[in-house]
Each structure stands twice: as C-alpha cells, then as structure tokens.
N, CA, C and O atoms as a DFTB+ gen file, in Angstrom:
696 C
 N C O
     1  1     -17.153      41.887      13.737
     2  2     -16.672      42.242      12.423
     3  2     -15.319      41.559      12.204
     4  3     -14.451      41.565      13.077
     5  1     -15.150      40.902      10.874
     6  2     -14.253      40.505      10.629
     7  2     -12.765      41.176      10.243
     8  3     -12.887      42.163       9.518
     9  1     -11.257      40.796      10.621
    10  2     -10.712      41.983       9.815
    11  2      -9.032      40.787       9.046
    12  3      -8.524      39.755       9.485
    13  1      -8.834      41.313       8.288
    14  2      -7.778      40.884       7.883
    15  2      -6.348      41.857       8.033
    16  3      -6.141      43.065       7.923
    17  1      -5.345      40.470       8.395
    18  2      -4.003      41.182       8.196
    19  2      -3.037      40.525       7.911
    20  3      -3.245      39.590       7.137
    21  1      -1.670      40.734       8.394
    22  2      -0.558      39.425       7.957
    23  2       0.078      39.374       9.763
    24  3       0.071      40.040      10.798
    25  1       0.667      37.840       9.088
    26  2       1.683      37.610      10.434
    27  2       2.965      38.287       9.816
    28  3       3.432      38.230       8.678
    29  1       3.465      39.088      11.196
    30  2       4.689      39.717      11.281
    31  2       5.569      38.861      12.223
    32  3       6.740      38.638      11.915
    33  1       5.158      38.490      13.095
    34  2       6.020      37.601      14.301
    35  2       5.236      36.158      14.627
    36  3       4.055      35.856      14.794
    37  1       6.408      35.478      14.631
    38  2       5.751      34.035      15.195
    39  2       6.664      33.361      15.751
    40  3       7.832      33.377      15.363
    41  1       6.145      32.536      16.947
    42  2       6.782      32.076      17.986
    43  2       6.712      30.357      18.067
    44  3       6.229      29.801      19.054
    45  1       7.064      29.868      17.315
    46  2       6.420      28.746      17.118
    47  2       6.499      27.362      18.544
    48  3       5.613      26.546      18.797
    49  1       7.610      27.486      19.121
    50  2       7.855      26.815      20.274
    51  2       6.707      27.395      21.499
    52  3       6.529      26.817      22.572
    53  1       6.150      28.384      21.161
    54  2       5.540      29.087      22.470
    55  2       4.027      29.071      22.098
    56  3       3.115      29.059      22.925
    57  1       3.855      29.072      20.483
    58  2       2.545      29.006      20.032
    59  2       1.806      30.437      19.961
    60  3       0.586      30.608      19.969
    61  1       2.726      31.350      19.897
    62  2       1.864      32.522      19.713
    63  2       2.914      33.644      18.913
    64  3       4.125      33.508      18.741
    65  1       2.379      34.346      18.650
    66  2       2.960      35.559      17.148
    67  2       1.989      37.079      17.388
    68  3       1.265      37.328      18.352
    69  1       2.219      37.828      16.346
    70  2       1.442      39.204      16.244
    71  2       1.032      39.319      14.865
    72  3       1.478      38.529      14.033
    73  1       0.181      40.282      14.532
    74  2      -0.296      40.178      13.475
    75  2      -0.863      41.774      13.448
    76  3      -1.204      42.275      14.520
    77  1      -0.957      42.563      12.195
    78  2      -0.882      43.864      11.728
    79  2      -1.943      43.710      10.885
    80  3      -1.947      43.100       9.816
    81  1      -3.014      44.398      11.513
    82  2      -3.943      44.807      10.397
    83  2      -3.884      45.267       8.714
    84  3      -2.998      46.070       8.425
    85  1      -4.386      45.001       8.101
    86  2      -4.440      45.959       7.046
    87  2      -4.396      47.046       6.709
    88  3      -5.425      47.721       6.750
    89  1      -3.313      47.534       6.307
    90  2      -3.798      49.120       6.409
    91  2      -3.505      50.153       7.977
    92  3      -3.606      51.380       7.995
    93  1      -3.118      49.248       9.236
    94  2      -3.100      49.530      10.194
    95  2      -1.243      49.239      10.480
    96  3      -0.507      48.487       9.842
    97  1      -0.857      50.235      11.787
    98  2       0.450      49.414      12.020
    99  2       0.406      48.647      13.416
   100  3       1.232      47.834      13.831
   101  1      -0.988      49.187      14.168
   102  2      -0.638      48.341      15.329
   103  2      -0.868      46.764      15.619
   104  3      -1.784      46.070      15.179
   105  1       0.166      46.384      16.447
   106  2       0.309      44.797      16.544
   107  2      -1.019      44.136      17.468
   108  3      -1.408      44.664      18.509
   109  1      -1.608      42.928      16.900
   110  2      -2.332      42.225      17.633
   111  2      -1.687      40.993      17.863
   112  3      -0.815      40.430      17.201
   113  1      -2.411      40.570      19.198
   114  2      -1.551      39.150      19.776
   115  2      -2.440      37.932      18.904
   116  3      -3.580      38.141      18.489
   117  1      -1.793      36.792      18.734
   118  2      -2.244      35.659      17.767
   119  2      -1.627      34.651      18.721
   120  3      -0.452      34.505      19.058
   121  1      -2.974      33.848      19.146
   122  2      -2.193      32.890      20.282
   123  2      -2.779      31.851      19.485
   124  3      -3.848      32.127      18.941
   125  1      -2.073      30.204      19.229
   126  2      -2.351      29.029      18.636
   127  2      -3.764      28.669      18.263
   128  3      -4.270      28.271      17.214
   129  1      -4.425      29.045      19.941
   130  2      -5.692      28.519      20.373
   131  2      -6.962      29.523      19.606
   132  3      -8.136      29.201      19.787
   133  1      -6.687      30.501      18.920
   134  2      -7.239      31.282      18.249
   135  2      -7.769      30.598      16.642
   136  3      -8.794      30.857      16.012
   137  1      -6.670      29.677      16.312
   138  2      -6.937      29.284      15.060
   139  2      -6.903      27.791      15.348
   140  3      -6.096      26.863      15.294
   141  1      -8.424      28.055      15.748
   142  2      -8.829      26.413      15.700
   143  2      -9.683      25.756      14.623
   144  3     -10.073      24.589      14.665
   145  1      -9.878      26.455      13.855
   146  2     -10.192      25.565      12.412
   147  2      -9.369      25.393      11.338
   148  3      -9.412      24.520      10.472
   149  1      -8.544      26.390      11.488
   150  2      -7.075      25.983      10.886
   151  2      -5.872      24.754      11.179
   152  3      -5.145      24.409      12.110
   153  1      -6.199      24.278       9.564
   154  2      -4.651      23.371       9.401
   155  2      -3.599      23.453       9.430
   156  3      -3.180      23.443       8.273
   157  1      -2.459      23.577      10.460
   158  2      -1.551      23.887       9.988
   159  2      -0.869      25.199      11.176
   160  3      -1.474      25.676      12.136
   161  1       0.522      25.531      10.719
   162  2       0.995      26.767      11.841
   163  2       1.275      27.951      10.950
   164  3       1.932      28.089       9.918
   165  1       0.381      28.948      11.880
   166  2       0.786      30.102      10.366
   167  2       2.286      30.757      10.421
   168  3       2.943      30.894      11.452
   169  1       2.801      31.233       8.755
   170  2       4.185      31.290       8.979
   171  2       4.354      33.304       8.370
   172  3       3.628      34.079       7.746
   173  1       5.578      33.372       8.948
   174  2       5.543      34.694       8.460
   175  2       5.397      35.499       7.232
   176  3       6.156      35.492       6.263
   177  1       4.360      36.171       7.392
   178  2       3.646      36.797       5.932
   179  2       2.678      36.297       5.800
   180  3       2.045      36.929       4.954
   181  1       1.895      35.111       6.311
   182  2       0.509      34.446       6.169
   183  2      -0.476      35.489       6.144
   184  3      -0.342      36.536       6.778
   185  1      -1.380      35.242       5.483
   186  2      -2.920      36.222       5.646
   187  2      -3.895      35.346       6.767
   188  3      -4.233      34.163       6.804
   189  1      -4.083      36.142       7.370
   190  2      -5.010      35.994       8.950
   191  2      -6.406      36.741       8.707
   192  3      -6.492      37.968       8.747
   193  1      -7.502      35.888       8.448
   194  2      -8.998      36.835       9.488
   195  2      -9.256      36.622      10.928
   196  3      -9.206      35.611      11.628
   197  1      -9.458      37.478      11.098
   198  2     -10.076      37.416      12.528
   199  2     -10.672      38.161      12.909
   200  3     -10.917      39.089      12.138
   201  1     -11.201      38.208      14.162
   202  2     -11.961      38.885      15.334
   203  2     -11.213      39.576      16.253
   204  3     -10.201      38.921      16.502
   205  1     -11.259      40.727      16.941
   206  2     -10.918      41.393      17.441
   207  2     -11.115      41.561      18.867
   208  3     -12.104      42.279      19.013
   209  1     -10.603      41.212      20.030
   210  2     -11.269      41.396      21.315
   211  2     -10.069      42.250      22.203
   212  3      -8.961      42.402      21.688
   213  1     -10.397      42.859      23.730
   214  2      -9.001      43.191      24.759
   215  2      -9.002      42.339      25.264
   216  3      -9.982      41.594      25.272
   217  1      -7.606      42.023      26.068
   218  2      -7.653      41.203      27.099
   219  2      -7.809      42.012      28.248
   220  3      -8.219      43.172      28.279
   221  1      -7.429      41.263      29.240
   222  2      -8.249      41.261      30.868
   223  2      -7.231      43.210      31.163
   224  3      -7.662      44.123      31.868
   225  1      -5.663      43.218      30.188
   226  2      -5.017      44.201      30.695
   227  2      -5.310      45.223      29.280
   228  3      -4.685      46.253      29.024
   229  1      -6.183      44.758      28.642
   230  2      -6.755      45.674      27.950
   231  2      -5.911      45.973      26.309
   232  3      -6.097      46.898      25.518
   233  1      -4.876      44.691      26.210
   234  2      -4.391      44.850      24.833
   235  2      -5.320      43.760      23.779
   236  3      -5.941      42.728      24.034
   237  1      -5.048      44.660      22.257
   238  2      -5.939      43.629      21.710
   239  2      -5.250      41.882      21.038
   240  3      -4.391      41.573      20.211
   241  1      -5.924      41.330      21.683
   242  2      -6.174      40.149      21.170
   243  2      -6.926      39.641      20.091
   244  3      -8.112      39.796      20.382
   245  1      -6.788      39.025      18.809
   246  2      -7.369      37.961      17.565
   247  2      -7.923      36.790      18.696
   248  3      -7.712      36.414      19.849
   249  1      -8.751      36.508      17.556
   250  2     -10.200      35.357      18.037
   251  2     -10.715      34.835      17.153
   252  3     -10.910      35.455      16.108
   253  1     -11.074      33.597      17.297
   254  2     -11.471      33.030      15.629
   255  2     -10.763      33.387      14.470
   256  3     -11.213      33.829      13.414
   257  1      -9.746      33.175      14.749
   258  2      -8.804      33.165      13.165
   259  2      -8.520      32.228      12.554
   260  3      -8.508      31.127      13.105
   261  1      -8.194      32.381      11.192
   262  2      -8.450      31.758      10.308
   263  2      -7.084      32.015       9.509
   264  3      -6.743      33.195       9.427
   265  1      -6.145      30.914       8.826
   266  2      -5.561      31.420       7.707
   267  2      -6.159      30.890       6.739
   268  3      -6.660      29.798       6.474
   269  1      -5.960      32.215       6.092
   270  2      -6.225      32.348       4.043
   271  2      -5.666      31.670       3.340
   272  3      -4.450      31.853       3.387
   273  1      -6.091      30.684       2.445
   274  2      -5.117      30.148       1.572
   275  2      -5.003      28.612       2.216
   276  3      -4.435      27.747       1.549
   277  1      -5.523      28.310       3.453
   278  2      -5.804      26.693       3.637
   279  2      -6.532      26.283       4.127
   280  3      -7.366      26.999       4.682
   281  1      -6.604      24.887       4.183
   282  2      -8.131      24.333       4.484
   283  2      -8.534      24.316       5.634
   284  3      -7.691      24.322       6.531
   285  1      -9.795      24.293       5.927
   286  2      -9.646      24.628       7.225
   287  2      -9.941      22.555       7.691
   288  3      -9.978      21.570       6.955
   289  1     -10.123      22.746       9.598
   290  2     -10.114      21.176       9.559
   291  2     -11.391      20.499       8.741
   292  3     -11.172      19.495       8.063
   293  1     -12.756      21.074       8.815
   294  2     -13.637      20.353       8.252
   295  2     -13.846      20.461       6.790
   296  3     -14.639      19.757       6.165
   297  1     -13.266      21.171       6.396
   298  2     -13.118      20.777       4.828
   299  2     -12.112      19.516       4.611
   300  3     -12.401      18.692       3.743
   301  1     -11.355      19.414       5.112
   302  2     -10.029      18.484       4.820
   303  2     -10.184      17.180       5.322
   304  3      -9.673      16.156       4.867
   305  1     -11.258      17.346       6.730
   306  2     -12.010      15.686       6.874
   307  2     -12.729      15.479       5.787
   308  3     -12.472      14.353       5.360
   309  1     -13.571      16.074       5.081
   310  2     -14.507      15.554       4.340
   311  2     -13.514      15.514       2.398
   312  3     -13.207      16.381       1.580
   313  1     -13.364      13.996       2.480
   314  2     -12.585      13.558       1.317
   315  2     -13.322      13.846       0.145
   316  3     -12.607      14.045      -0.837
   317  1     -14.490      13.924      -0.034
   318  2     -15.517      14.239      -1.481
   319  2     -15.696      13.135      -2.329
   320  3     -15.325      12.089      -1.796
   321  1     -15.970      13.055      -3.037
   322  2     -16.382      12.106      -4.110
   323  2     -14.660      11.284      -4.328
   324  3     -14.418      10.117      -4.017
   325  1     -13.428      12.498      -5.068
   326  2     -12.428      11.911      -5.539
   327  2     -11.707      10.662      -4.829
   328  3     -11.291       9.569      -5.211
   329  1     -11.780      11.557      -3.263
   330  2     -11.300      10.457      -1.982
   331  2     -11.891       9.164      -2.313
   332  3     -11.083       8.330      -2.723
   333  1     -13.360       8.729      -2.216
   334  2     -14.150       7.661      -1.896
   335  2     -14.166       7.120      -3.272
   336  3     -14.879       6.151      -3.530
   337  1     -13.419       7.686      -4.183
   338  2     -13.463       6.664      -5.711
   339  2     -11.948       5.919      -5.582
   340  3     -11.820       4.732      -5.880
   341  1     -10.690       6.831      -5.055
   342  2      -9.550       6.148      -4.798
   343  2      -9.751       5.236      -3.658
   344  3      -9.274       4.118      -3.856
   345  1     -10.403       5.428      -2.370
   346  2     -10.611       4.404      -1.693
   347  2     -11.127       3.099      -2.534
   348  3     -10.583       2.040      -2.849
   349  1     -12.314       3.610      -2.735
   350  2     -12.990       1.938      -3.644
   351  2     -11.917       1.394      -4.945
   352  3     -12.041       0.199      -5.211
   353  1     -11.032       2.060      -5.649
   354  2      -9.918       1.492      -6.458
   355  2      -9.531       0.419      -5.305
   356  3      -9.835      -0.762      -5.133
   357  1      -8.760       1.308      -4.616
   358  2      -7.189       0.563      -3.795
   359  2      -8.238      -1.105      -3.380
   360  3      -8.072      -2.231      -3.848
   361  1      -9.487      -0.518      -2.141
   362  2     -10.254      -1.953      -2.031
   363  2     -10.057      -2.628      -3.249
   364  3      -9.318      -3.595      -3.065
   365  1     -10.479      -2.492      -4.620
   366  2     -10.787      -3.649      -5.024
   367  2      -9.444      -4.099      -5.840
   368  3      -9.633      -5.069      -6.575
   369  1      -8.420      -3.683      -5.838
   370  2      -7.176      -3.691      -5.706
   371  2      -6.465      -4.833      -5.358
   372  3      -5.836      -5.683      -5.986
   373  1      -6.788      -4.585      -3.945
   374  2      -5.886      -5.278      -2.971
   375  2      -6.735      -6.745      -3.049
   376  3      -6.226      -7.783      -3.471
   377  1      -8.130      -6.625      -2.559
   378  2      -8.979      -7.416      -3.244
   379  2      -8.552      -8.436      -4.500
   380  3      -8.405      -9.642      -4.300
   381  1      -8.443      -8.070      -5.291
   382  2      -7.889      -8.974      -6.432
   383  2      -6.702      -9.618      -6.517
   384  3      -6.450     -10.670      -7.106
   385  1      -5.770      -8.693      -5.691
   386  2      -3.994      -9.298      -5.058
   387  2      -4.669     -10.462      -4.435
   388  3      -4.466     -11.627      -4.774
   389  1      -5.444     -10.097      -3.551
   390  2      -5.403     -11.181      -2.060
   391  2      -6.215     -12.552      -3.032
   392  3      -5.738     -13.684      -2.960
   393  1      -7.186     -12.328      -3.714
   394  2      -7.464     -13.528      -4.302
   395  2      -6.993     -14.264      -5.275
   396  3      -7.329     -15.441      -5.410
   397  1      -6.197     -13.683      -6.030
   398  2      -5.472     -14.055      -6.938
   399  2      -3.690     -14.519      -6.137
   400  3      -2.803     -15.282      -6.520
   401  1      -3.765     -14.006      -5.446
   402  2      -2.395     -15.272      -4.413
   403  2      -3.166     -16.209      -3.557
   404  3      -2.616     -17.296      -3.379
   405  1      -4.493     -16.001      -2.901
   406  2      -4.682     -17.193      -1.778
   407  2      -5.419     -18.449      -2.837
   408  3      -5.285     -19.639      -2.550
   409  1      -6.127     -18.038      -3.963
   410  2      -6.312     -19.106      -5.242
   411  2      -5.132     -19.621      -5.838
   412  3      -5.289     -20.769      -6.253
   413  1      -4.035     -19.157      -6.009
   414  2      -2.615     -19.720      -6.972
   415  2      -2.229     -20.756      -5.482
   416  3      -1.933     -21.912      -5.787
   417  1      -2.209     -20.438      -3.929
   418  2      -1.736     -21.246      -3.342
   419  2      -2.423     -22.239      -3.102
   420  3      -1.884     -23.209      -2.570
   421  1      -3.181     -22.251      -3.282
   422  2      -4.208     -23.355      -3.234
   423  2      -3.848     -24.686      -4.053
   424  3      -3.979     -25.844      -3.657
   425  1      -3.224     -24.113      -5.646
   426  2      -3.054     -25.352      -6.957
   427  2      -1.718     -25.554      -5.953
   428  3      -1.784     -26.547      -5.229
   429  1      -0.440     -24.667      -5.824
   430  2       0.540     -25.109      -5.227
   431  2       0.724     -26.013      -3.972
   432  3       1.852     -26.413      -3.684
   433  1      -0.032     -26.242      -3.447
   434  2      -0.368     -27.157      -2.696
   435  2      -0.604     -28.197      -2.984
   436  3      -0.078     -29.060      -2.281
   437  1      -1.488     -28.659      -4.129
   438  2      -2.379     -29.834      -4.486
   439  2      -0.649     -30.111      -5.576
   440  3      -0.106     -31.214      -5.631
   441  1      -0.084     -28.818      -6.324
   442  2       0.724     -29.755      -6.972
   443  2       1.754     -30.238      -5.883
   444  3       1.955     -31.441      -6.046
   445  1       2.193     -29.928      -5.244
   446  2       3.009     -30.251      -4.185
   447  2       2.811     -31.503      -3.750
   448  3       3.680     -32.337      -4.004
   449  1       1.393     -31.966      -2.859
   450  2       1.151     -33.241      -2.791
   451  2       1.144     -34.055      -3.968
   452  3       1.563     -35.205      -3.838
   453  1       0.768     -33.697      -5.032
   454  2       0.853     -34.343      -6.495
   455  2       2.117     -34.870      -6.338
   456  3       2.164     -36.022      -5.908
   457  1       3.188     -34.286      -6.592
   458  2       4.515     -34.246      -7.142
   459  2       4.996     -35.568      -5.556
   460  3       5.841     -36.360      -5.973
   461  1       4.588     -35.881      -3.899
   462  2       4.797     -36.634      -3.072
   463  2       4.391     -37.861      -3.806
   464  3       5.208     -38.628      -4.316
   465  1       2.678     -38.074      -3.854
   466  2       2.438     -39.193      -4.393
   467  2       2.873     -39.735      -5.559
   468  3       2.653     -40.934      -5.725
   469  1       3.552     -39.004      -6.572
   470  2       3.781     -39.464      -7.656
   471  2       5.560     -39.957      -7.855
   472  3       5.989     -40.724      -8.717
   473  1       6.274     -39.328      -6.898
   474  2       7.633     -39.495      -6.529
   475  2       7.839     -40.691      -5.700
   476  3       8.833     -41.404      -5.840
   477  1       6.532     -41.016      -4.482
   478  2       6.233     -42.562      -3.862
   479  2       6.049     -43.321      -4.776
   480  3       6.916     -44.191      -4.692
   481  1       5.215     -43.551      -5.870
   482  2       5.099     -44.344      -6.792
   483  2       6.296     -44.827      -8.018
   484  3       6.537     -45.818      -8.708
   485  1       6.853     -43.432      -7.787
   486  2       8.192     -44.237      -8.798
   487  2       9.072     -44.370      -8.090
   488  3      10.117     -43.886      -8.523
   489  1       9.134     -44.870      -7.067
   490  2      10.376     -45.283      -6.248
   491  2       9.997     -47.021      -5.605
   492  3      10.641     -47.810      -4.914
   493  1       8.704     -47.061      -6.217
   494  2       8.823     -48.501      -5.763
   495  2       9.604     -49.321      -7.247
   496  3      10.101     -48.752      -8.219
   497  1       9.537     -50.197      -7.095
   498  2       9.790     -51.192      -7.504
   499  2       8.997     -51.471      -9.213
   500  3       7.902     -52.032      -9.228
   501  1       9.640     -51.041     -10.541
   502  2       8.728     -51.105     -11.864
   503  2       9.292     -51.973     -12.349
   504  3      10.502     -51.811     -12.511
   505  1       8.806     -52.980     -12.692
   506  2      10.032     -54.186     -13.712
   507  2      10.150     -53.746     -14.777
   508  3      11.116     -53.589     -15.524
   509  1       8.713     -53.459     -14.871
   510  2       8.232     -52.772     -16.828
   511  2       9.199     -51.736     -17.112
   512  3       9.256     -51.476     -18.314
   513  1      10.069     -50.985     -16.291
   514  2      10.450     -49.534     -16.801
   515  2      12.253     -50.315     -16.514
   516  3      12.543     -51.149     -15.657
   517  1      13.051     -49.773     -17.402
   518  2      14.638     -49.705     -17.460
   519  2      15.409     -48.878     -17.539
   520  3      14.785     -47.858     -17.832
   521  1      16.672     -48.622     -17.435
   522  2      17.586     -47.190     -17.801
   523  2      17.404     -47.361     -19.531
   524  3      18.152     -48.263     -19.908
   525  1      16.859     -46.934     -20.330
   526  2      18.117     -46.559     -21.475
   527  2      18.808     -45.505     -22.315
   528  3      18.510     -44.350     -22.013
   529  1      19.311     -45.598     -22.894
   530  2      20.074     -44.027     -23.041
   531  2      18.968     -43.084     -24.032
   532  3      18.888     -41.857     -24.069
   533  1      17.983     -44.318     -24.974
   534  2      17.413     -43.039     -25.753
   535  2      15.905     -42.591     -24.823
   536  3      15.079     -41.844     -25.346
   537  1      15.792     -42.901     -24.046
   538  2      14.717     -42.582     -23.330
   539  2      15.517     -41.249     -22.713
   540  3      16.424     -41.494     -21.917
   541  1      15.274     -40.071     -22.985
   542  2      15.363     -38.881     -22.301
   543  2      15.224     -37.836     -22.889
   544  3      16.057     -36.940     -23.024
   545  1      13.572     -37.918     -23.491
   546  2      12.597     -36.692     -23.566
   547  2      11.051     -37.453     -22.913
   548  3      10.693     -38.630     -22.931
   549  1      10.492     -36.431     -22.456
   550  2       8.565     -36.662     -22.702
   551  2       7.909     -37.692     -23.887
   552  3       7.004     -38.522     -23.807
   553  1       8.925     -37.187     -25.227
   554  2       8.017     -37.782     -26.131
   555  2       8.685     -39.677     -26.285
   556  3       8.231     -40.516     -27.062
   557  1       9.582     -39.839     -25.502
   558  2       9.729     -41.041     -25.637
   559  2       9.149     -42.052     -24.234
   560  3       9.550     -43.192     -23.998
   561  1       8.310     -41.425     -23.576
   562  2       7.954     -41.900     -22.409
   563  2       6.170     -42.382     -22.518
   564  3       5.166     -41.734     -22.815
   565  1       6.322     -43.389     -22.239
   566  2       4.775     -43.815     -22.058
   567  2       3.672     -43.646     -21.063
   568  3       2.522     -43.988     -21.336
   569  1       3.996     -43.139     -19.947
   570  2       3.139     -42.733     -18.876
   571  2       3.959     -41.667     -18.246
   572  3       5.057     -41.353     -18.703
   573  1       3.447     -41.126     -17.227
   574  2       3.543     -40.703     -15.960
   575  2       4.362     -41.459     -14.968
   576  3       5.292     -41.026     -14.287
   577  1       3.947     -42.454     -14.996
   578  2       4.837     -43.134     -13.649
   579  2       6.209     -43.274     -14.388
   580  3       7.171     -42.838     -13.754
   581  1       6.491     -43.864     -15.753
   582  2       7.898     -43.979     -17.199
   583  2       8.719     -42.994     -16.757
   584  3       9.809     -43.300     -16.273
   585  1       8.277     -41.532     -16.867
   586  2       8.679     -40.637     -16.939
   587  2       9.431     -40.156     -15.540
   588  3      10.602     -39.795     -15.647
   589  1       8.689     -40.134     -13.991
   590  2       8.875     -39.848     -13.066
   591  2      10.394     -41.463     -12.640
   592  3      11.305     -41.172     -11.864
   593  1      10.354     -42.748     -13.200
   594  2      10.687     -43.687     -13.191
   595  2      12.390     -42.718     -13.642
   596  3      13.232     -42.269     -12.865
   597  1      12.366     -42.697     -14.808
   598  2      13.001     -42.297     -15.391
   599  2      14.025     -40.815     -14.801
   600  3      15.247     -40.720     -14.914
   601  1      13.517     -40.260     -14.464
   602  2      13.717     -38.487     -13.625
   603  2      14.421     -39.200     -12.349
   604  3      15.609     -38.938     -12.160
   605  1      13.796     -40.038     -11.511
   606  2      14.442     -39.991     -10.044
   607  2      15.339     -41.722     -10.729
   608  3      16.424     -41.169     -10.907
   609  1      15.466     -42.402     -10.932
   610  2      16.468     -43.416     -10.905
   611  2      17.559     -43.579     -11.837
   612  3      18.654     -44.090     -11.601
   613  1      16.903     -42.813     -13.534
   614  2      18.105     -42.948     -14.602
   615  2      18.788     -41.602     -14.781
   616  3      19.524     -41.257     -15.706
   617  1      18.355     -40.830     -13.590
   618  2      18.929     -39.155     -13.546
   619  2      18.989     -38.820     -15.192
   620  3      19.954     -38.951     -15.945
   621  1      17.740     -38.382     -15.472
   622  2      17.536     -37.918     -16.376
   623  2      16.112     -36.348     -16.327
   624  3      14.893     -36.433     -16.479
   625  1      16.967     -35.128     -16.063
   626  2      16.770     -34.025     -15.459
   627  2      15.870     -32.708     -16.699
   628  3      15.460     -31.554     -16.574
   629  1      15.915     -33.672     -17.760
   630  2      15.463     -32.441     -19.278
   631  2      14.250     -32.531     -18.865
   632  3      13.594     -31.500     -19.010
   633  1      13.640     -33.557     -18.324
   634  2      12.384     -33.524     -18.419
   635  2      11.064     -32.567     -17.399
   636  3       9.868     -32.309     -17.535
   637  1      12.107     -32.294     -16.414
   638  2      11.512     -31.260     -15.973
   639  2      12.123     -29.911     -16.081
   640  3      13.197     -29.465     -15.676
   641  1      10.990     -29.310     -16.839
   642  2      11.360     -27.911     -17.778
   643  2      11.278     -26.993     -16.633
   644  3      12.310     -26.351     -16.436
   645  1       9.965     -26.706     -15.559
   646  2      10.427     -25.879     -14.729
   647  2      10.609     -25.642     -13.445
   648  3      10.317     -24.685     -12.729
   649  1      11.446     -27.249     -13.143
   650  2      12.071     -27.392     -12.412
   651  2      11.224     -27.533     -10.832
   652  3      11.861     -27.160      -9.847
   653  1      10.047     -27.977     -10.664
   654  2       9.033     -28.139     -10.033
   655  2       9.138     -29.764      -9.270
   656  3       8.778     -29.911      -8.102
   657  1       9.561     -30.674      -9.925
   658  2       9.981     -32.004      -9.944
   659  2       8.997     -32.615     -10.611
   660  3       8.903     -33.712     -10.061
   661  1       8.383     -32.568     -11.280
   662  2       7.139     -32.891     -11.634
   663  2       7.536     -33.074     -13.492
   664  3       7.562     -31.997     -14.088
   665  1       7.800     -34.232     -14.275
   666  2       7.875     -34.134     -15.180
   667  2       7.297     -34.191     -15.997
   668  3       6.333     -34.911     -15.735
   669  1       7.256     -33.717     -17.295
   670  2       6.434     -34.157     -18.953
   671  2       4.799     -33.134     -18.391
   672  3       3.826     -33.300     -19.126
   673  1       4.636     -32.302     -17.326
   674  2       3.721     -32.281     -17.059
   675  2       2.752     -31.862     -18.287
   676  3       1.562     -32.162     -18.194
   677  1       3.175     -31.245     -19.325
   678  2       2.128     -30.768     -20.800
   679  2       1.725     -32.653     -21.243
   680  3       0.582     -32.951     -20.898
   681  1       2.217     -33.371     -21.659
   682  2       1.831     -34.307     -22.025
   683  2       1.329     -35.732     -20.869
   684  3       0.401     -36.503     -21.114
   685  1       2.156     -35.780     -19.713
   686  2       1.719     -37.166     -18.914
   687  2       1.027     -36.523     -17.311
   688  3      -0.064     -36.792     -16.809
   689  1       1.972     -35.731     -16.863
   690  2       1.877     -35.305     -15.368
   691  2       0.957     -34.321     -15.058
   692  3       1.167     -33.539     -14.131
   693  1      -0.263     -34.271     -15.889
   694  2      -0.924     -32.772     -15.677
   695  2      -1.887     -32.983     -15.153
   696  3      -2.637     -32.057     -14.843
C-alpha cells in the first residue's frame, strides 16, 4: 500500500532524511536509494509516496519513493514529439549554416586565384595601356586587363569598390 507524506529532515551530504506521514507524527527513514525513479534531491517540505517496510532493528523504513510534483527518470528520457521537432529544426539549421559557408568558400577561392592570374597579367609588360590622369573610373576602361593595368601601376585605388583587389568587377572583372 501506498502512503504519502512530507520531508521534514534532509541530509543531503549523507543522502538520507525522514519523512512524516500524513496525518501521522511518526518519523520514517528516507534513504537516497529509495527514490530511484526520481529526478532530482528531495528538499524540505517535498511530497513523498512510498512504501512502507522495518528494518533488520525493526524501525520503519520508505521504499519505492517517489517525489510529487517531478518527473520521474523515464518520463524525462522520453523527449515526445516537441523534443524530436526541435531536434530536426536545429539539424536542418546547422545544415544550411554548414552549406551555405562551405559553398561561399568555394567562389572565395576561385576569386582569389582569379584576382593571382589576373594581377600576373597586368604586371607584365602592356604597350597598349598608359598612365593618364582621366582614366580613373570603370567606365573609362576598356578591358579587364586596362583596368587591373591601371589599379596596380597608375595607383589608381576607386576602382576597387570592395576592396577585394579585383577591379570594375560589375562591368570587366566578373
């Protein structure tokens, strides 16, 4: 038979307390190992069920107890539906982080080598290309190589807007 009462004493370093029936004043012993489906350490004033047994010197001892008011462990393993819908969020979540940065590094790379080969090429030698003063936008530049010509030898710096090294890229470098 089951009985309910409250904790009056608890020992928490030692793992054991007393507990007072309902309705009753005498003390029963409440040892840790009693409330093994319980989450948690019960605190003073907690509501306790339990079982009733003597020990070996014939005082009574609680057995299978339980506190009122929390979960016990196998309810609290089992997450339910809400758990396994926030799990599958966060997955596809993180999911979309991870592909959406290991795809962006991918272009950063290719522009990176872009921006090598195209910085080798205007450092050789262009007869066709010169300093002059009104050459320093995009729209006065005739190619890609003009432009990059222009950026690394006539230090002319407007042309790369964000600062990538890579110039005119909307109109020549794209």
């Amino acid at each position: 038979m089951r009985l309910q009462g409250r904790v009056i004493e608890w020992n928490d370093e030692r793992g054991f307390g007393f507990i007072i029936q309902n309705g009753t004043s005498e003390r029963t012993f409440l040892h840790i190992s009693a409330l093994r489906k319980t989450k948690g350490r019960p605190l003073l004033g907690s509501l306790v069920t339990y079982e009733i047994r003597r020990d070996d010197k014939g005082r009574l001892q609680a057995v299978a107890a339980e506190l009122i008011g929390t979960k016990s462990l196998r309810q609290s393993s089992s997450g339910g539906f809400s758990s396994a819908v926030l799990g599958l969020v966060l997955l596809l979540m993180f999911g979309y982080v991870g592909y959406v940065r290991f795809s962006n590094q991918g272009s950063t790379i290719s522009a990176s080598v872009y921006k090598i080969v195209l910085a080798r090429d205007a450092l050789r030698p262009h007869p066709e290309f010169q300093c002059t003063p009104e050459k320093k936008s995009c729209s006065k530049m005739a190619s890609c190589a003009e432009a990059l010509f222009h950026q690394e030898r006539c230090n002319v710096p407007k042309m790369d807007g964000d600062g990538d090294g890579i110039p005119c890229e909307e109109q020549w470098c794209n």
